[in-house]
Structure formats: structure tokens, C-alpha cells
C-alpha positions in Angstrom: 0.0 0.0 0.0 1.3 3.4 -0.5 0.4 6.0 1.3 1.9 10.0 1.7 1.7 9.7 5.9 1.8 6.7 8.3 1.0 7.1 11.7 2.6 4.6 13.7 1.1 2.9 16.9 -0.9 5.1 18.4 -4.3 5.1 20.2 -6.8 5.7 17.9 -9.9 7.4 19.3 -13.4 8.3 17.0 -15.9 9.6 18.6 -18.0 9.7 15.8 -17.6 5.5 15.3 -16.4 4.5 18.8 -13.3 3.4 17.7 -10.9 3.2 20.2 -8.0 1.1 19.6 -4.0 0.7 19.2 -3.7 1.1 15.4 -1.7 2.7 12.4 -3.4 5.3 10.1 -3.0 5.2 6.6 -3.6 8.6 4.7 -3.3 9.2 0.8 -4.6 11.5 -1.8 -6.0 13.7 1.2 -8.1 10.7 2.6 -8.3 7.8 5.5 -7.0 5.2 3.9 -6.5 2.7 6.4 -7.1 2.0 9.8 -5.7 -1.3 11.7 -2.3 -3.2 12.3 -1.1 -2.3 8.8 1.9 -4.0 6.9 3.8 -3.4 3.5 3.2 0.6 3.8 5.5 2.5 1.7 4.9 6.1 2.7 6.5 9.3 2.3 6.5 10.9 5.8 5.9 8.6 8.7 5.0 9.6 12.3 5.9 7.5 15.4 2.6 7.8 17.4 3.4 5.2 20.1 2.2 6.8 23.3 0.2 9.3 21.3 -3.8 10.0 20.7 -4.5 10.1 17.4 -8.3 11.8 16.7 -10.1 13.2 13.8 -9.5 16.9 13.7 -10.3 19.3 16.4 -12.8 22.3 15.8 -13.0 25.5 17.1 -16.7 26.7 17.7 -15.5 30.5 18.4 -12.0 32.4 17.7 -11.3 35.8 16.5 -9.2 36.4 13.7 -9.8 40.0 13.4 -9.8 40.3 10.0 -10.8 43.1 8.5 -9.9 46.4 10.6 -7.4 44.8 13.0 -3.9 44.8 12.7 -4.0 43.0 16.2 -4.4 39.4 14.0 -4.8 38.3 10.5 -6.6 35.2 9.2 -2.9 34.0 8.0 -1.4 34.5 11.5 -4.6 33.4 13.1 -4.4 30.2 11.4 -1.0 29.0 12.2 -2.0 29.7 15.5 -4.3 27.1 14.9 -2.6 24.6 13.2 -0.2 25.1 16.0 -2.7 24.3 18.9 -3.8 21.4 16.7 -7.1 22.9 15.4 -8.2 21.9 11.6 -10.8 24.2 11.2 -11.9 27.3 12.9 -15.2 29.3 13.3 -14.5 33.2 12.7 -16.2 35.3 15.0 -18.0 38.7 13.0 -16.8 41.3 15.5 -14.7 42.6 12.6 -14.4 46.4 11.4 -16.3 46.2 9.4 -18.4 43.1 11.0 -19.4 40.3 8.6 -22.6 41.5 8.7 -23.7 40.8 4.8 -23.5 38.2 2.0 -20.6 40.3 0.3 -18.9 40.2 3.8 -19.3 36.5 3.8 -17.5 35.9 0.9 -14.8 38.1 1.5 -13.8 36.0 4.5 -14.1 32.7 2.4 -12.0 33.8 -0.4 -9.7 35.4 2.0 -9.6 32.2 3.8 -9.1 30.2 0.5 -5.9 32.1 -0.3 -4.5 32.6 3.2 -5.4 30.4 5.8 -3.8 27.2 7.3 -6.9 25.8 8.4 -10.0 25.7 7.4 -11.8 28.7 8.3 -15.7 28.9 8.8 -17.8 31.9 8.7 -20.1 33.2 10.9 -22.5 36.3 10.1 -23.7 38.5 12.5 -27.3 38.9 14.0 -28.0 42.5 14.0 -26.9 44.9 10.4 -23.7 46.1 12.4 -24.2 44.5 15.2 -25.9 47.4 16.7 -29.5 45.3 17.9 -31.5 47.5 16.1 -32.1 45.1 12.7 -31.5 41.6 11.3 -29.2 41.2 9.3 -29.6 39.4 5.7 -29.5 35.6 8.1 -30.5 33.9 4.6 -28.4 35.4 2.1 -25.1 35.0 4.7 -26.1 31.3 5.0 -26.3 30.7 0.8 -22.7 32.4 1.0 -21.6 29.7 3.6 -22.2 31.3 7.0 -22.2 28.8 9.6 -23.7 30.4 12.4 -24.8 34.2 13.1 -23.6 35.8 16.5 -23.2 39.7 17.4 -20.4 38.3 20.1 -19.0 41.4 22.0 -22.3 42.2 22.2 -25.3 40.6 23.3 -28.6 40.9 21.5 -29.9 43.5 24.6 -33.7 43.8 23.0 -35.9 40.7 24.0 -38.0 40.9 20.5 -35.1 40.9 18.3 -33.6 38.1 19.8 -37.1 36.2 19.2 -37.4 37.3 15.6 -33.3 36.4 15.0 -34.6 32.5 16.6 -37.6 32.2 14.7 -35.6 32.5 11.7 -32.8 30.2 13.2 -35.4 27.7 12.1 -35.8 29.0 8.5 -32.2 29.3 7.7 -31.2 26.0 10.1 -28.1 27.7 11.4 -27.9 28.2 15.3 -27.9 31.8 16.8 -24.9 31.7 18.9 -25.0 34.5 22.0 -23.1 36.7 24.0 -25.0 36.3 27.6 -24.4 39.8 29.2 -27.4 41.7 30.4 -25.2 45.6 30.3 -27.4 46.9 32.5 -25.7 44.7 35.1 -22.4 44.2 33.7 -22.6 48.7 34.2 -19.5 49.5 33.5 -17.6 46.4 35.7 -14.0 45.1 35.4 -13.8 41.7 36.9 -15.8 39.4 38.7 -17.7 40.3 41.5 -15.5 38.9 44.7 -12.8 39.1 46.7 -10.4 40.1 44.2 -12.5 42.8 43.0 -12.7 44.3 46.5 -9.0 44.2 47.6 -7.8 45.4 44.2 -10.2 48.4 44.4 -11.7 47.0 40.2 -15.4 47.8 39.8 -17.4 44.5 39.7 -19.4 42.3 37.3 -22.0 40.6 39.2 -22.2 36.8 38.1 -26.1 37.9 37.6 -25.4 39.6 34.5 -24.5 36.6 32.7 -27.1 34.6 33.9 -30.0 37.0 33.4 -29.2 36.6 29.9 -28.8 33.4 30.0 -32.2 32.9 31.3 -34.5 34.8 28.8 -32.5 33.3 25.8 -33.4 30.1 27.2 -36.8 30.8 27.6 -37.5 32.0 24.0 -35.7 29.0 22.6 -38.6 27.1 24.6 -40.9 29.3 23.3 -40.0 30.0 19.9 -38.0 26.1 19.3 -35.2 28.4 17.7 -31.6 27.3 17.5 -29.8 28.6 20.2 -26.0 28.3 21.1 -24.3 30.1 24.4 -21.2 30.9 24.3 -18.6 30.5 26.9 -21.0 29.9 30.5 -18.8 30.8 33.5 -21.1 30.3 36.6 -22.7 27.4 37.7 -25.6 28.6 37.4 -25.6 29.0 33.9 -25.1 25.6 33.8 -27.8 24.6 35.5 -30.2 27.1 33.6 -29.1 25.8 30.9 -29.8 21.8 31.9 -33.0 22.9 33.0 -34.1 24.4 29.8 -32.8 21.0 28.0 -36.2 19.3 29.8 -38.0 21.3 28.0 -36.9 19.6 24.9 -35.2 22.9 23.7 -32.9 23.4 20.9 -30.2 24.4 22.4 -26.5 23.9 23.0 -23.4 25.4 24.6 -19.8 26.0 25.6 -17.1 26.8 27.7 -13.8 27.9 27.0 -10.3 26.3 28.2 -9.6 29.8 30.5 -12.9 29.2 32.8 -12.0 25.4 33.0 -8.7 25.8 34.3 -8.0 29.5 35.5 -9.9 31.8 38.1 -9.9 35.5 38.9 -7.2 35.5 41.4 -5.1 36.1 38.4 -5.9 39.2 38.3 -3.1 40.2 41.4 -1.0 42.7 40.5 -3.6 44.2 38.5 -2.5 41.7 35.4 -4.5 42.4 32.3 -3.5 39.6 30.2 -6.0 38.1 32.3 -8.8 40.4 31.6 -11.6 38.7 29.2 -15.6 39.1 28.9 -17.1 37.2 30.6 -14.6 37.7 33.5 -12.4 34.0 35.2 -14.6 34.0 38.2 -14.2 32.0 41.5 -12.6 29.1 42.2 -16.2 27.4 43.1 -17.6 28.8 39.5 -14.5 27.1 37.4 -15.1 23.7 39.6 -18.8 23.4 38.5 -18.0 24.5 34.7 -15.1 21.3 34.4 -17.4 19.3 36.1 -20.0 20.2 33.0 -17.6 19.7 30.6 -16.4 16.4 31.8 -19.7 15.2 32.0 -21.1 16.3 29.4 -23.5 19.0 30.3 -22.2 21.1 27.4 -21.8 19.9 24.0 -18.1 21.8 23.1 -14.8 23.1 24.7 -14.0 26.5 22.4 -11.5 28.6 23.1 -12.4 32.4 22.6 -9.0 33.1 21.1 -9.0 36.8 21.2 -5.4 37.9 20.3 -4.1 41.8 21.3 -1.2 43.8 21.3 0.4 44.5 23.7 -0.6 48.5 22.9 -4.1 47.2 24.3 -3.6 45.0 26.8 -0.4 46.6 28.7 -2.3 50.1 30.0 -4.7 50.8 32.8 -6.8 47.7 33.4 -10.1 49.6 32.8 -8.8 51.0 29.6 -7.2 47.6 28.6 -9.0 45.3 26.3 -10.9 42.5 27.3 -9.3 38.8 25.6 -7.1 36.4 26.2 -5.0 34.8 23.3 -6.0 30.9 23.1 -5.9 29.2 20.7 -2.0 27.5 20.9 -3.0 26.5 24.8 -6.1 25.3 24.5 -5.8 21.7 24.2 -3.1 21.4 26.9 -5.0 23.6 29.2 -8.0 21.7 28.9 -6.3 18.7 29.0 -4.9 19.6 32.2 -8.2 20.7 34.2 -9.8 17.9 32.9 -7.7 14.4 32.2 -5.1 15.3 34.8 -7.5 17.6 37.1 -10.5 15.3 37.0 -9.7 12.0 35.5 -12.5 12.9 32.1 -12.0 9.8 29.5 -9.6 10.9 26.6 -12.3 9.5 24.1 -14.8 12.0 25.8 -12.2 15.2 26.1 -12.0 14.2 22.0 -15.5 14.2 21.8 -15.7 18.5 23.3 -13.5 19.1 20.1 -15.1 17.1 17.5 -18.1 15.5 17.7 -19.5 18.2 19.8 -18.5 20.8 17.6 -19.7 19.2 14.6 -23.2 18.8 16.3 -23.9 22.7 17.7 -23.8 23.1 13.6 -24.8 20.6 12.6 -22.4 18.9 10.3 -21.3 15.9 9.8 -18.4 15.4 12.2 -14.8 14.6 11.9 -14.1 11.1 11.0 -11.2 8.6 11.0 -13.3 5.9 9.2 -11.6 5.0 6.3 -12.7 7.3 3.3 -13.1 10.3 5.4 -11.6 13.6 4.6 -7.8 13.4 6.3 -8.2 16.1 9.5 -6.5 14.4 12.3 -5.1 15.9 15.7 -2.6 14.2 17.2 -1.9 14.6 21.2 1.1 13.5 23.2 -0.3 13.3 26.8 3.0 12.5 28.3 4.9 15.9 27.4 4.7 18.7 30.1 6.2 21.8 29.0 5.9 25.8 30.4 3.3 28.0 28.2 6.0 30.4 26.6 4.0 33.3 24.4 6.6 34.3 23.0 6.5 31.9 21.1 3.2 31.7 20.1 2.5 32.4 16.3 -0.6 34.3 17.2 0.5 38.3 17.3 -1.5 38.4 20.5 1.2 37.1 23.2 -1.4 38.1 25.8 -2.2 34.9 27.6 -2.0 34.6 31.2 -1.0 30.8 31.3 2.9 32.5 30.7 5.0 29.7 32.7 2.6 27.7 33.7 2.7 23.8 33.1 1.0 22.1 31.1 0.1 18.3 30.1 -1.3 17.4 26.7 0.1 19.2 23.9 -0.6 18.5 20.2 2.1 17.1 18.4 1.0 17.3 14.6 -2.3 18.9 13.0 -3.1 17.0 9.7 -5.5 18.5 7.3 -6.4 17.1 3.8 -3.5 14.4 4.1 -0.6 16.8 4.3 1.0 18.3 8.3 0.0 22.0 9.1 2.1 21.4 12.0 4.3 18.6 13.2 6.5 18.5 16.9 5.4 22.0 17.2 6.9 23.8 13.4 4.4 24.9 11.2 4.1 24.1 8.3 2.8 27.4 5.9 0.7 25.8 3.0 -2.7 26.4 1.9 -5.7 24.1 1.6 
């Protein structure tokens, strides 16, 4: 058999099938071509997996690649990023300048994509013509141009009948409206999360209340309405909870949390450190405990990381001037795997399942595959390697991640997409899909 990559020996996990076995994986002509103990392969590049995970390719539900208007990230940069934190495809948030609020803005991001990215890169459109709340935007003509999802992320839809109209077309166009939970009113002007931290360091606060005011009507018009409705990144328990609660009354709905509120919490903020300043704030320590727990059990559907790169021109200034985001995409996996392998003893094949199957189902797509046949995206993780976050050495711009130093378990050791590396032992590889 030939074959352009071999992966040796590893522990081959599919959510999508089950599969979950010590095997070589044959790829060739950008496809699975084999899966088993496999003999007589004469390949080009071959990969020693033996201790490694090898799983269909992870997805990113929600990153920022700022383009256009930024010069804080571009969808080239953005991408590497990815293929270096072992992501094969990526949803692009439309909190652009201008936002991706049209069909012709749609497209511009695709083609862009087509000639620039890494990865692949999946649109998403926004709710509201500039994302100001007032009017829809176009939802159908952004899905015909390949818009995956709408969300005015940044911002949350504030007026209670526009977020009804925007999920009773959810259903007409079959994409899920994917929201920001922050009632403003609440949030009024607040730095970090309502606590301790917030008191001794003098910050204004964000009560936990503001997310999960939101949280509650958008659940109870996806009852009402049986829209699609996705929330993005929960950080309280209670959230959570709303969130199960609505589920029994056979709602449409899904959700996610990122790798920051699994594994960090708001005493980062000492020292007044604004790399570690993001919307929704890292709350309490009891607040991160209950979002792991949901994401190890399964009480959300996806682990996405919220990458939301920065220069330092933003982020290093007075902590109520700085901007809110953390850069994520390049820890994501290890971070995650950390708070939730090492930190809570979640199954691998499960963790696998926050990144791919999961994904695949909030948009309902058909997800990743190793079955043989299937489109060659594969993620490869070497759970054994525990290595310091260095940002410095991220290929993101934005070097503004608070996990600087800290250590990690679980890194990605090659991103595959199509049948050829985007990244292998940690080099990227610059090439275009």
C-alpha cells in the first residue's frame, strides 16, 4: 500500500464511530485510507505515534481572527495559530471592522480564507446589520454564502423581540444563533468578577447575575420559539444549570465553555494583570469547579477557546482602559487537558468528543471522521509531554495569555488536514488548503 503519511502505533480514538483502539493510520490522496495493524506501507512521511492520541480533527466553535480592521491578527497568523494548537478548522467570529454582517462580507472572509489560511476557516454572520441590535441582518443570504452560524459576540442581542425574531428565523435558515450572555445593564461599566479580588484590588465588579440573566430569557424564547440557540462560553454554575434545566423542556439548544474558565480563576488578576482580563470575566474558584465538572460530564456539548489575540498597545495600560481577551488558541488543548484528564480523571475519548463530535453537532455537520474514506483532519496529542506556556513563542500576534510559565500536560504534536502536516513536533508548516 502506498500512502503520503503513516501514523505509527498510536491510540486511535473516533468519537464519531467508537473506535478506540491501538492502530496505524493510513492517509493518501487527502483521505483515511486505512485504519488497523497495517503492513507493506510504503509512505513518504511517517509519524511514530506510540504513546500518542491520534483523533479526527479538532474544531473551534468560536475564535477571532480579526480580519478586517485589526492589525492585532490576521486570518494567516490566526491560522498558524491554529494549526499550531492542533485545530483543523476554525469558526471566525464577526466582530470585525467592518463586522461580517452581509453576504458580500461572507465571501470576502471565504476567499480570503481560500488564499491565506492554514486551516479551514468557517464563517459566521452576524445577527443584527452592524451589530448594533436594532435590525437583522440578511441571516439567509449570509447562509447561501456559507455562513455557519450568526452571532453579534462582543455584544449581546440587549432587546428581548429581536432576539425572538433572530430565533424564529434560526429555524428558516437552520443555522444556530450563537450568543453573547451579558445583560449591560448589570455588567454597568464592571472590570472583573464580583468577589474578593475585585474588592481588595479596588476593580469595579461584574455581578455573576449579568450573565445569567441573559442566560435565562435566551433560554426561555428558545422554549418558546424552538429556535436554535447556542451560548457561548458559561462561567457560573448557574448558567449551567439554567441551561440543563431548559434541556427538559426539549429545547434546541446547546453550549460551551472555554479552556480559560475550566482551568483559571480570577485570582489572576493580582497585580492588577491584564492579560488576564476577558468578557465574561475568570470567576471563583467554586464557579470554574462546576464549569469542568460540566464539561467532563457532558452537560455542554463543546470546549471553544475564545481566542481573542491583542497587542500589547491594548492590553499593557490601565486595566479599565485595557481590552478584554485572552489569546488561546495554541494552549487550548493542553490547558483543557490539564483541568480535565489530569484535574478530573475525564476519559480521553470523551475530552476528544468536546472538540469534534461536539463541535460538529452545535452546527450541525457531519463530524470529523477517521473511518476509512473520510476527509484526512487528524489531531494528534502526546499526553505524556509537560512543557511551560512560553508566548513568546506563540505564532498568534497576540502574546497576551496569562497561562505564561505555567505547566502544562497534553500538547498537540501534529495537526493534519487534507492528508498533508500544518504542524508537526510543534513547526508549522505554511501551506494552503
Amino acid at each position: 500500500m502506498k500512502a503520503d503519511i503513516l501514523i505509527r502505533g498510536g491510540r486511535v480514538i473516533d468519537p464519531s464511530t467508537g473506535l478506540d483502539t491501538l492502530a496505524d493510520v493510513a492517509v493518501h490522496d487527502g483521505l483515511v485510507a486505512a485504519v488497523g495493524r497495517l503492513e507493506d506501507v510504503f509512505a513518504k512521511e511517517t509519524i511514530d505515534a506510540d504513546g500518542m492520541l491520534v483523533a479526527p480533527g479538532f474544531m473551534d466553535l468560536h475564535c477571532h481572527l480579526r480580519e478586517p480592521g485589526s492589525a492585532d491578527e490576521t486570518i494567516e497568523s490566526g491560522t498558524q495559530a491554529a494549526a499550531a494548537g492542533g485545530f483543523t478548522a476554525v469558526c471566525a467570529m464577526p466582530n470585525t471592522t467592518p463586522p461580517v454582517d452581509s453576504p458580500a462580507m461572507v465571501e470576502y472572509i471565504t476567499l480570503k480564507a481560500r488564499s491565506e489560511a492554514n486551516v479551514r476557516v468557517l464563517p459566521i454572520g452576524t445577527i443584527t446589520k452592524n451589530r448594533q441590535g436594532l435590525e437583522l441582518a440578511e441571516l439567509a443570504l449570509m447562509a447561501e454564502k456559507g455562513a455557519v452560524a450568526f452571532s453579534d459576540d462582543g455584544s449581546p442581542v440587549a432587546d428581548g423581540e429581536m432576539m425572538r425574531r433572530a430565533l424564529e428565523y434560526s429555524k428558516i435558515v437552520r443555522r444556530p444563533i450563537i450568543e453573547h450572555c451579558e445583560d449591560l445593564t448589570l455588567t454597568n461599566g464592571g472590570e472583573a468578577n464580583e468577589g474578593p479580588v475585585t474588592t481588595w484590588l479596588g476593580l469595579n465588579p461584574i455581578p455573576r447575575a449579568s450573565e445569567e440573566c441573559m442566560v435565562a430569557r435566551n433560554l426561555v424564547l428558545a422554549i418558546r420559539t424552538k429556535g436554535r440557540l447556542h451560548l457561548a462560553h458559561l462561567s457560573t454554575g448557574l448558567s449551567i444549570s439554567l441551561f440543563n434545566w431548559a434541556k427538559g423542556y426539549g429545547a434546541n439548544i446547546s453550549a460551551e465553555v472555554t479552556p480559560h474558565h475550566l482551568a483559571l480563576t480570577d485570582e489572576l488578576l493580582a497585580g492588577f494583570e491584564t492579560y488576564a482580563k476577558v468578557n465574561p470575566p475568570l470567576r471563583g474558584e467554586e464557579d470554574r469547579a462546576a464549569v469542568a465538572l460540566a464539561a467532563k460530564n457532558g452537560l455542554v456539548d463543546a470546549i471553544a477557546t475564545d481566542h481573542a489575540p491583542w497587542s500589547d498597545e491594548k492590553k499593557k495600560k490601565e486595566f479599565k482602559a485595557a481590552s478584554n481577551g485572552i489569546s488561546g488558541l495554541e494552549t487550548a488543548i493542553a490547558m483543557s487537558w490539564t483541568a480535565l484528564v489530569i484535574g478530573l480523571g475525564m476519559e480521553p475519548s470523551d475530552f476528544i468528543a468536546r472538540f469534534t463530535t461536539g463541535p460538529a453537532r452545535v452546527l450541525g455537520c457531519a463530524p470529523p471522521s477517521l473511518s476509512e474514506g473520510s476527509v484526512a483532519d487528524i489531531t494528534l496529542i502526546d499526553p505524556k509531554t509537560v512543557r511551560a506556556v512560553e508566548p513568546k513563542d506563540f505564532a498568534s500576534w497576540g502574546k497576551n495569555s496569562p497561562a505564561g510559565g505555567m505547566e502544562l500536560s497534553g500538547w498537540p504534536r501534529a495537526t493534519i488536514i487534507a492528508g498533508r502536516a500544518a504542524m508537526l513536533d510543534g513547526v508549522v508548516r505554511r501551506w494552503r488548503i
